[in-house]
N, C-alpha and C positions, 0 to 999 in steps of 0.2 A: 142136616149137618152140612157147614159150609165148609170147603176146602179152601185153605190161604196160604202162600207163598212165603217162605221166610227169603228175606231180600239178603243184601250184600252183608248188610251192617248185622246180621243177626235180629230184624225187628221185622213184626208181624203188622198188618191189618186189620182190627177185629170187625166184623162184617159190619154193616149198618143195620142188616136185620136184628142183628144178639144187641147192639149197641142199645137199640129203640124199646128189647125187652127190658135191659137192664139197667134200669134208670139209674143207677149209682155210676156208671158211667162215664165218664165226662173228660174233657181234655184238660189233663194235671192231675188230674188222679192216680192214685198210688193202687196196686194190687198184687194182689200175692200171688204167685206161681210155687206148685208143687208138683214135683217132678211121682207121680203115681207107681209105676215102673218101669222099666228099659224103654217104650214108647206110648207113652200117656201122662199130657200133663195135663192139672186140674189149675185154671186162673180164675183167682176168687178178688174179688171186690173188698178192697182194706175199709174194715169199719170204720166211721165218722166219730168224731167227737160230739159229745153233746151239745156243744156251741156249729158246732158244722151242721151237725142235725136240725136243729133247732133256728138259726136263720132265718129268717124272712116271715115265719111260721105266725105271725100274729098281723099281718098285712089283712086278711080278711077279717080278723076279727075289730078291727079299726077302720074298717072302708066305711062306713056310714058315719062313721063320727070325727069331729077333728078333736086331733087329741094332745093339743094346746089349750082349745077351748074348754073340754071336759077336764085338764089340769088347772086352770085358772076357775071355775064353776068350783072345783075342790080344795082348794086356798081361799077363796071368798066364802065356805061352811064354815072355817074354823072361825 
């Protein structure tokens, strides 16, 4: 458990170790804080959208092909 300072503004640090577990993460990220009871909050990571999820996600599946090429090869079938 890491111990972090609330500064002037009311804003925290979240360590770099939690940061590196929790890959949702990131700078601009939205997340939820809930206040558990009189001193314990729980900060949860706001769910992704399916396009936010989904992202980049077919990059390896097209690293070996060019996929111009393989679009043009499937207009020349028809």
């Amino acid at each position: 458990m890491d111990l972090v300072t609330i500064g002037s503004k009311n804003q925290i640090v979240i360590p770099k170790a939690v940061r590196e577990k929790i890959k949702a993460l990131k700078p601009g990220r939205k997340v939820k804080i809930y206040s558990l009871n009189h001193n314990t909050l729980i900060i949860k990571a706001d769910t992704q959208s399916w396009l936010e999820g989904s992202y980049g996600s077919m990059k390896r599946a097209w690293s070996k092909e060019d996929p111009l090429n393989t679009l043009e090869e499937s207009r020349n079938q028809w």
